[in-house]
C-alpha positions in Angstrom: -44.3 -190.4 231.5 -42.0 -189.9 234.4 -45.3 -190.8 236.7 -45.4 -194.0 234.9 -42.0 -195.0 235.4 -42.3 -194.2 239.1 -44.7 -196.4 239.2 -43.3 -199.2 237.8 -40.4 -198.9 239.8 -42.2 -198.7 242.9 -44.6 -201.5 241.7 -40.9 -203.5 240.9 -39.9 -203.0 244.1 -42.6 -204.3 246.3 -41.7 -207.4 244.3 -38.7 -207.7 245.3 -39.5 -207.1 248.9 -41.6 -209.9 248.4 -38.8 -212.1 247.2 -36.8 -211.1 250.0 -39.1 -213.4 252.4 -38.6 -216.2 249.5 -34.8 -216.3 250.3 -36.2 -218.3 253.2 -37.9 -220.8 251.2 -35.2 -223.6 250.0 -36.8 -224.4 246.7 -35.8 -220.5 245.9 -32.1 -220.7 247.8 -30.7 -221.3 244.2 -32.3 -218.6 242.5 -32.1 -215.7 244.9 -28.7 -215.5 246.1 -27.5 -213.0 249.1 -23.5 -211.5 248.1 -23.1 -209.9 251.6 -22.4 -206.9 249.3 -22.7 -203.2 250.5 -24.1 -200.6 248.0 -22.3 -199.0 245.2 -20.1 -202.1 245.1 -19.6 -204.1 242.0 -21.4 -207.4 242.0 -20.5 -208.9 239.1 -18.0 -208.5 236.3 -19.6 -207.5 232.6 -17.8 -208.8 229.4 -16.0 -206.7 226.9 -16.5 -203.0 227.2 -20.1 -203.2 229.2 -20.9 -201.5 232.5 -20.1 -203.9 235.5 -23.5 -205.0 238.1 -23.8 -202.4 240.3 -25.5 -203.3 244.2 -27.8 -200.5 244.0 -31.7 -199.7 245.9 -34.0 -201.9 244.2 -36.3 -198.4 243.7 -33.3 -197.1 241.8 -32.7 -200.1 239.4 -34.1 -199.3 235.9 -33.3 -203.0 234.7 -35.5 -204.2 237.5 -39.0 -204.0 235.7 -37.8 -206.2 232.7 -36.2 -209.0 235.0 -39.8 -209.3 237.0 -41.4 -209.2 233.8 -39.3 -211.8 232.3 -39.7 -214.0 235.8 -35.4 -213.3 236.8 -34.7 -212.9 240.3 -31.7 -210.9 240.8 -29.1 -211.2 243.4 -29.5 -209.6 246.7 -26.3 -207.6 247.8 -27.2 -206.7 251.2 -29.6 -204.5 252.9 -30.0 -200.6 253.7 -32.2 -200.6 257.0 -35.4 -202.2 255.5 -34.1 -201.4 251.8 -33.0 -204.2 249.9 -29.5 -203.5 247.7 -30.1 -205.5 244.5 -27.3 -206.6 242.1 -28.4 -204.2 239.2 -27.6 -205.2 235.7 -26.8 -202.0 233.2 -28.8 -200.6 230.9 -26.3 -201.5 228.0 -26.8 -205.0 228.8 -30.3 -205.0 228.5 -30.6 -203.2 225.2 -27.9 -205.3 223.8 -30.7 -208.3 224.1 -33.1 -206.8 222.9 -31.1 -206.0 219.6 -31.9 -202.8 218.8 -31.4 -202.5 214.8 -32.0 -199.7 212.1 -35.2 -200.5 210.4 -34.3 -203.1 207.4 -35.4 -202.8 204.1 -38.0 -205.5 203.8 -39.1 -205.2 200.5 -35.8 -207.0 199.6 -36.2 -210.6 201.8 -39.9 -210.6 200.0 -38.7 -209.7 196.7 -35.5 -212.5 197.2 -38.7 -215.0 198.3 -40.6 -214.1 195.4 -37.1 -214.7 193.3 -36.6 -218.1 195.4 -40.0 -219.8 194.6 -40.4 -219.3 190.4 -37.5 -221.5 191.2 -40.0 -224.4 191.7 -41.8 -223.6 188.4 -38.3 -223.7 186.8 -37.5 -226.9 187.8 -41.0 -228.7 187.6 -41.2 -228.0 184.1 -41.9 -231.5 182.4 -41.1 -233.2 185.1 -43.7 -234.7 187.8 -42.0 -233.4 190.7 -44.5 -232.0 193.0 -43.9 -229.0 195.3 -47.2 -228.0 196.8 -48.0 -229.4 200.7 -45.1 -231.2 200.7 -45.8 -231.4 204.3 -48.8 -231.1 206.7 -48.4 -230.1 210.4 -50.0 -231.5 212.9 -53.6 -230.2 213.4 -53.1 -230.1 217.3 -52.7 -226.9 218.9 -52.6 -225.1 222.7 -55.5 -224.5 224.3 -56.2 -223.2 227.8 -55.9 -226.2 229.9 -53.8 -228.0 228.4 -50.6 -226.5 228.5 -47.3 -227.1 230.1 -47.0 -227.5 234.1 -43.3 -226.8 234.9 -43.6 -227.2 238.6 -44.3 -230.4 238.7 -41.0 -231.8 238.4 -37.8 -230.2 240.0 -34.9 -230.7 238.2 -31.1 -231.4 239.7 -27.7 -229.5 238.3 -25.7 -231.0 235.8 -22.9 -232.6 237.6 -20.3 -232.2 234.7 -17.2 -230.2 233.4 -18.7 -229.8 229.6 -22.1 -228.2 230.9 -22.3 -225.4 228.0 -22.0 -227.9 225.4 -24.6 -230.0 226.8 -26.5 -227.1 226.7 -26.2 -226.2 223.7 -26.4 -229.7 221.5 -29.7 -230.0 220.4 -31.3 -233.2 218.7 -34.5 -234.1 216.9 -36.8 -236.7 218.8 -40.0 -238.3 217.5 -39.1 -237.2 213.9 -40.1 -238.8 210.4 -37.8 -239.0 207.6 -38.3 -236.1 205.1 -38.7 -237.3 201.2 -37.0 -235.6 198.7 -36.7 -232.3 198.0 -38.8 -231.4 200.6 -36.2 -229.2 202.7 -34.2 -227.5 200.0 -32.8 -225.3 201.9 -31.3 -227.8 204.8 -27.7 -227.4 205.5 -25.1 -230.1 207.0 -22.3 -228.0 208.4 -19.2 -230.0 208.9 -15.6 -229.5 210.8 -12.5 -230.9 209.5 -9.4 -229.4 207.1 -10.4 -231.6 204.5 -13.9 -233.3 203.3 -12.2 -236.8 203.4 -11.8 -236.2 206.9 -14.8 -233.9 208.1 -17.1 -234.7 211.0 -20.7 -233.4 210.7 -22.0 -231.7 213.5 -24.4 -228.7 213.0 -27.1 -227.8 210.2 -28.1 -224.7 208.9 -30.4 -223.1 206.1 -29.4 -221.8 202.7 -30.9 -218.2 202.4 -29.3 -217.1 199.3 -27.1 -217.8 196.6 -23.9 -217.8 199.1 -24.7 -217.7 202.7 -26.4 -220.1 205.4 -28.0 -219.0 208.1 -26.7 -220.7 211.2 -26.2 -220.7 215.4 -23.3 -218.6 216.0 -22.1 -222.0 218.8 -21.9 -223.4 215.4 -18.7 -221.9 214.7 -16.3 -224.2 216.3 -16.5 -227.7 218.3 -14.0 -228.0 221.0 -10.7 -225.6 220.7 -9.6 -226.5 217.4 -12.4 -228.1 215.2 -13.9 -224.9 213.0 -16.8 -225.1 210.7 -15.5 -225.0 207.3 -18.0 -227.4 205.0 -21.4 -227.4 204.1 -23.5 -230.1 202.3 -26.5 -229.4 200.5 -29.1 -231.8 198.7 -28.7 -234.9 200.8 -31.1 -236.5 202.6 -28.9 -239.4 204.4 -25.4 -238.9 204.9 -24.3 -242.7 204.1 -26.4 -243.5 201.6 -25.9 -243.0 197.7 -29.1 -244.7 196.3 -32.1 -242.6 198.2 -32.8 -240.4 195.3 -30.7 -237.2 196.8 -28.7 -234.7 195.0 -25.7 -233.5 197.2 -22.7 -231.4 196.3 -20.5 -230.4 198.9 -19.4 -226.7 199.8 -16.3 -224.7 201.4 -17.2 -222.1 204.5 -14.7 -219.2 203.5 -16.3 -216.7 206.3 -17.5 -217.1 209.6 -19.7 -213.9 210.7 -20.4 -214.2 214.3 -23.2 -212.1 216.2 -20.9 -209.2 218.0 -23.2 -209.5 220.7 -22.9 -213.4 221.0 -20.7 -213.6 224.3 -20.3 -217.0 225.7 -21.3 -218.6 228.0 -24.1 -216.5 227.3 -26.7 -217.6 225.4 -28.5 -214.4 224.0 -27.7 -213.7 220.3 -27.1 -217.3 218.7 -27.3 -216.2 215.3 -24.8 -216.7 212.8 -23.8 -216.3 209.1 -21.4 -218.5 207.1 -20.1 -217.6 203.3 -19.4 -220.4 201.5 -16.5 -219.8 198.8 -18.4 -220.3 195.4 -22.1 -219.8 194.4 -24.5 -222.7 195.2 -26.3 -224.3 191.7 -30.0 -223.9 192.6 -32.0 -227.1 191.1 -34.8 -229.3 192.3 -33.0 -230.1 195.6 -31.6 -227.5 196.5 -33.2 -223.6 196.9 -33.2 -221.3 199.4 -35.9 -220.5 202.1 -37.6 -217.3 203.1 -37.2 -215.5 206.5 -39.8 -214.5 208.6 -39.3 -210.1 209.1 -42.6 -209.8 210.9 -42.0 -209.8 214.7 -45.4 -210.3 215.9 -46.2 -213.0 214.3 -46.2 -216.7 216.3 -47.2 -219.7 214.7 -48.9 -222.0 216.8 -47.0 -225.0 215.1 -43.6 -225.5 213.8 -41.4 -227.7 212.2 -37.7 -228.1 213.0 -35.5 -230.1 210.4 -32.2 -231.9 211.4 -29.6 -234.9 211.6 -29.7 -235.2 215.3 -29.7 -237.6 217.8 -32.9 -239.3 218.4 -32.7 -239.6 221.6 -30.8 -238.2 225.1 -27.7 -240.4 224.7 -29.2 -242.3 221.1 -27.2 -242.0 218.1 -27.1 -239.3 215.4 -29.4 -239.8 213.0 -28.1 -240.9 208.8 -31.6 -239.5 207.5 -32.9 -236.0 207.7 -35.6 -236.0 210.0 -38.5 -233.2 210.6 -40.7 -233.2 213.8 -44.1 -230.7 214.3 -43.5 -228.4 217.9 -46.1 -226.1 219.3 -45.4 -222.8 220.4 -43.9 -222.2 224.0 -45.2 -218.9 225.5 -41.7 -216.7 227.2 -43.6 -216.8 230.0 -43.8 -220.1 230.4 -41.0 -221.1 228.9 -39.0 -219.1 231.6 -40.2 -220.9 234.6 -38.6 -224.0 233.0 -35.0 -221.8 232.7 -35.5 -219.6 235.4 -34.0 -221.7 238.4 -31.2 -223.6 236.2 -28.1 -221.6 234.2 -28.5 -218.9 236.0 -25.3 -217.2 234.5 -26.4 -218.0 231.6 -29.8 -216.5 231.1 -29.0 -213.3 233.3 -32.6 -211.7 231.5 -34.4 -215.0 231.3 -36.3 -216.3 228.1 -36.4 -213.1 225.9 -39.7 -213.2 224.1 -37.9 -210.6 221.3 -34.9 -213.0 220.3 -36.1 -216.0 221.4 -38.5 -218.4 220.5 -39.5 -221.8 223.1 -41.6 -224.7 221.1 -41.9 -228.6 222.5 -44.8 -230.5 222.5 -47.1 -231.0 225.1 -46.4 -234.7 226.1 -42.7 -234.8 225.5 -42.6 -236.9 222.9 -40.7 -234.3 220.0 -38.0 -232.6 220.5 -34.5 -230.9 218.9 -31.3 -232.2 220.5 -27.5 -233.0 219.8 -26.7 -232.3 216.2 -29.5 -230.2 214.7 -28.3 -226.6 216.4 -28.3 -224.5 214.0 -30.5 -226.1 211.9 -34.2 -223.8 211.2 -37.3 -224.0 212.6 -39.9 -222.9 210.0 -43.1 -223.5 208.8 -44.9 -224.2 205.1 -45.2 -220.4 202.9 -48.8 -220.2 202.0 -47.9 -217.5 199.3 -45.1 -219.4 197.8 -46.1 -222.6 196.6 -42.9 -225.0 197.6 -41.5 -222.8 200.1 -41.0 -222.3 203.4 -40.6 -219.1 206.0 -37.8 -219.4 208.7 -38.6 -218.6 212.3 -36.2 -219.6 214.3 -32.3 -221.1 214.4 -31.9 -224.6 217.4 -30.0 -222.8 219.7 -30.2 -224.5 223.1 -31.8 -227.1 225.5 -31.8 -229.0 228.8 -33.1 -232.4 228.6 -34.1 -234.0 225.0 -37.8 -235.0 224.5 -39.0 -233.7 228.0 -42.8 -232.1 228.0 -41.0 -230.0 231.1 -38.3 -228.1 229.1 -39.1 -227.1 225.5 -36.4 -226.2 223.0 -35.1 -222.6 222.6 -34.5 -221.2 219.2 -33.0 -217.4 218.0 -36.0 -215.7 216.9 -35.0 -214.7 213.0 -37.1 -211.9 212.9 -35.2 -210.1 215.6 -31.9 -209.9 213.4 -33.7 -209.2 210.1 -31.6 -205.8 209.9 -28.4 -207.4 210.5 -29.1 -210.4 208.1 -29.6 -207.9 205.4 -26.7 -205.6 206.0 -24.5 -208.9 205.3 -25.8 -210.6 203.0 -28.0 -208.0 200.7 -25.7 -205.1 201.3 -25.1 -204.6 197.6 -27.8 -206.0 196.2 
């Protein structure tokens, strides 16, 4: 074991000798930065209680294999003859991404799905509602050549003072208008003391009989504006005559991610209580969560009252789009050279999750963070199974930079000690 650590150290660090010779290359000037650092000096501040960045050997970095294998170039502090002196992140940061959890009790999110769908029996009983293939996804899927080419267009920095929000609102382009009771479980999460007065701004999914599942950035827009509504059952916000059923509902408690640290954007998960018990009927049930990690749908579907386009307008109907699967690999070289304070580990393939479609044409943006990515239960009849949460973005509709979502299945363990703790 200790052979094969060696190794990859060793195998790390002719990489980033490698990289060193890239520092002459412009295009990589912004990626690969040189601190004029010595060794054992700190090279960059940790939040809360977390190590600091060290500027240690490159051979002696143990964080160094996961950055090159998630395609992050760190900082070079300086160099020891022909050694380079990397900026090293700790080990505590790393794990913290990755999310290590106590194994969950799983048997309780299938038993709660199980619980969720004779819902649909319940309510289509002498009635001709229909819940079966409510929707079909699109039948296109990756194939070998014809996936995404990131290099092919380089991309300038944002030239403003609100860049995190920007990064953060998420919209839905090239989406259809959802029929009712097709999305149950949708949220509209609002900000505003009272409902007379509330401005919507996020979505989010209804996973049980109290609690949405959300993006933590969800909590709060601006300084003073928190989440504390949530409106299920409608379809579009203005009208009253499209055949919808909403009731609105108080957020009493906002549980954040402890690892969510902005401007960070690992851990964008987040669970809101609302103050009384939500009245399950036709229009509005709750949706299943995916707990197995290794599975990847090819194609998604992401629900949401967003924009519909960059700088278009929010949308009044619910809209749902079909996005392919993003491989982390590729989906990092897209992040990789923008944000880099943001994305310190790059794309994490274990809490995040990159979809987009091929030509650019569909797309989450402003408005639906929060809201679920998910895709049609096959073992359920008029359910669906939750994936991933609209976390963040660059550019809305763009076949270069696919949409990021929090991988669900990641925080399984943490979902369930909250919610299902005394169940």
């Amino acid at each position: 074991m200790e052979y094969n650590n060696r190794s990859k150290i060793l195998l790390a660090y002719k990489i980033i000798c490698v990289l060193i010779l890239c520092l002459f290359n412009e295009s990589l000037q912004q990626v690969i930065k040189k601190l004029d650092l010595n060794e054992g000096e700190i090279c960059r501040k940790s939040q809360g209680s977390n190590p600091e960045y060290m500027c240690i050997r490159a051979e002696k970095c143990e964080s160094l294999v996961t950055l090159i294998r998630n395609k992050v170039y760190p900082d070079i502090c300086s160099f020891n003859v022909s050694h380079p002196i990397i900026c090293c992140p700790p080990i505590v940061a790393k794990t913290s991404i990755a999310n290590v959890n106590k194994k969950a009790n799983l048997s309780i999110f299938n038993e709660k799905c199980i619980k969720y769908s004779e819902l649909t029996k319940k309510f289509s009983k002498g009635t001709s509602i229909v819940f079966e293939s409510l929707h079909k996804p699109a039948t296109r899927t990756w194939t070998k050549t014809e996936t995404y080419n990131y290099s092919a267009t380089k991309y300038s920095d944002y030239k403003t003072e609100d860049i995190f929000s920007k990064f953060f609102d998420l919209f839905l382009v090239g989406g259809k208008k959802v029929t009712q009771m097709e999305f149950p479980h949708m949220v509209l999460i609002g900000f505003g003391d009272v409902i007379e007065e509330n401005k919507w701004g996020c979505g989010g999914s209804l996973i049980s009989e109290r609690w949405i599942l959300t993006a933590a950035h969800c909590y709060k827009i601006g300084l003073t504006n928190v989440a504390l509504w949530a409106r299920l059952g409608d379809l579009n916000i203005i009208s009253i005559t499209d055949n919808a059923r909403p009731k609105d509902y108080r957020i009493v408690e906002h549980v954040i991610h402890p690892d969510f640290k902005p401007p960070s954007r690992y851990n964008d998960i987040a669970l809101f209580r609302l103050e009384t018990e939500v009245e399950f009927n036709a229009y509005v049930r709750p949706i299943c969560l995916n707990t197995d990690e290794t599975l990847t749908p090819e194609v998604l579907i992401a629900t949401g009252w967003g924009r519909t386009s960059t700088d278009g307008p929010f949308s009044e109907d619910l809209l749902k789009v079909d996005l392919n699967f993003v491989p982390a690999s590729q989906c990092n070289a897209s992040y990789a050279s923008d944000f880099v304070e943001h994305l310190r580990f790059g794309i994490s393939n274990i809490t995040m999750i990159c979809a987009g479609s091929i030509d650019g044409s569909k797309d989450t943006c402003a408005g639906d963070s929060g809201g679920p990515l998910q895709i049609e239960n096959v073992e359920n009849s008029g359910m669906y199974t939750q994936f991933g949460i609209t976390s963040f973005g660059k550019y809305c509709g763009d076949k270069y930079t696919p949409g990021v979502y929090t991988k669900v299945s990641n925080y399984i363990p943490w979902i369930e000690k909250i919610v299902w703790s005394n169940s």
